[in-house]
N, C-alpha and C positions, 0 to 999 in steps of 0.2 A: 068259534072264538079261540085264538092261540094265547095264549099264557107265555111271555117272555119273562124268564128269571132274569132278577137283577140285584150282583151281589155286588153290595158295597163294604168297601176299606174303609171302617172306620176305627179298628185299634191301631194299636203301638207294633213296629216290628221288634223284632229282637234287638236290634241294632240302637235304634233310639231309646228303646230299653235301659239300654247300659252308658248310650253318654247323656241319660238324664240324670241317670244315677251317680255318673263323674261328675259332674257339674253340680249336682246336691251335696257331692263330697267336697267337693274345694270350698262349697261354698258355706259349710259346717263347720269344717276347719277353719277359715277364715275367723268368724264369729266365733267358735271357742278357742284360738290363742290369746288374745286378751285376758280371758278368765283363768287361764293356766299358769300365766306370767304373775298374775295378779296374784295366786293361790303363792305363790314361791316368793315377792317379793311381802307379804302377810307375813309369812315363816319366818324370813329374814330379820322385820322388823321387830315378830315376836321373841327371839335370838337376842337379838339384840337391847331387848329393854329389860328383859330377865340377866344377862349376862352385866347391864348396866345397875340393876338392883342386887347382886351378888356381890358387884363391884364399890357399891357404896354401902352396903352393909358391913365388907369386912374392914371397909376404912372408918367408920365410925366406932368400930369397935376399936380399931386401933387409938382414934382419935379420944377413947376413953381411957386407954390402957394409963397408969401414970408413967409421965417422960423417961424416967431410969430406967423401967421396967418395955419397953419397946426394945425388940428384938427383929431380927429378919428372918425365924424362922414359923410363921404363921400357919403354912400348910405348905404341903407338898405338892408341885404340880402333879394335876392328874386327882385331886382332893378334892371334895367340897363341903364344906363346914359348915353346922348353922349354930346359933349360939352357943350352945350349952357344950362344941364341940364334938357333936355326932356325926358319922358326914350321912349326907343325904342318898334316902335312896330313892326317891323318888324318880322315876322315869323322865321326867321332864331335866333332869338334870343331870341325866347319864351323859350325856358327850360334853360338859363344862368343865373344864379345872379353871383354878385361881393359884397369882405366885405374889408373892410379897419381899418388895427389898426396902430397906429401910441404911440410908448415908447419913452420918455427922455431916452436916454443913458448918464451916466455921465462914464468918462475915469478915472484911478486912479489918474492921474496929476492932476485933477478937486478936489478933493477931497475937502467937506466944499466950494464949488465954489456955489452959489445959484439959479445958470439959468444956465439949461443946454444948450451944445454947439451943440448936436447932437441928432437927431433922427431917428429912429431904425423905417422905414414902411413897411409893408408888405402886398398884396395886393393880393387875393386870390380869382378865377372865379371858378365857380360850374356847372356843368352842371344836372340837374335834382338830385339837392341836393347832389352828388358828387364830392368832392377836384379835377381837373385836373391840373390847375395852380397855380403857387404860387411863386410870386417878393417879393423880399427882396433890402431893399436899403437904406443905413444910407447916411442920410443928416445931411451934416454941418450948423451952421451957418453964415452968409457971406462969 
């Protein structure tokens, strides 16, 4: 009786090895850009609704201040205030500044009137020296 060895191929060579491993990479990539774009457009819109709540907090304060007493100089770019005048240091608000201009608007009815009746604020957050928001809001007088 002879005995015939008989070897069979049935792993992977090297070669197929490594363009399984290419094509598991593209195909990894593929499915996680979605989730990366998605993590940064998250950020953006978190950026954005806090720089949106900076923005109407310090116009409401404005919009409490009484009319004579409205100034344009609120804070200094590069600043960020919370009520009581502190500025924040909170991490979440290190790359934010806010800038505040505040115009006499005179109406044509006004006209030759000597004290204007309204003012024209605008109150604009930044984010690492970037415009994202920007309040607009004429106040009257009494």
């Amino acid at each position: 009786m002879s005995y015939k060895l008989q070897v069979k191929d049935t792993g992977f060579t090297l070669a197929e090895a490594m363009i399984a491993t290419v094509v598991l990479g593209i195909a990894a990539a593929g499915v996680l850009m979605p989730f990366t774009s998605g993590l940064q457009v998250r950020a953006e819109g978190r950026r954005r609704t806090l720089a949106a709540k900076l923005a109407s907090d310090l116009m409401e304060k404005i919009i409490n201040t009484p009319f004579e007493q409205i100034v344009d100089d609120y804070e200094l770019q590069g600043e960020v205030k919370d009520a009581s005048g502190a500025i924040f240091t909170d991490s979440n608000y290190a790359n934010f500044s806010r800038d505040v201009s505040c115009e006499y608007v005179y109406v044509p009815q006004e006209s030759g009137v000597a004290e204007a009746n309204f003012i024209l604020v605008r109150v604009r957050v930044y984010y690492r020296g970037t415009e994202i928001v920007s309040l607009k809001r004429l106040i009257g007088r009494g």
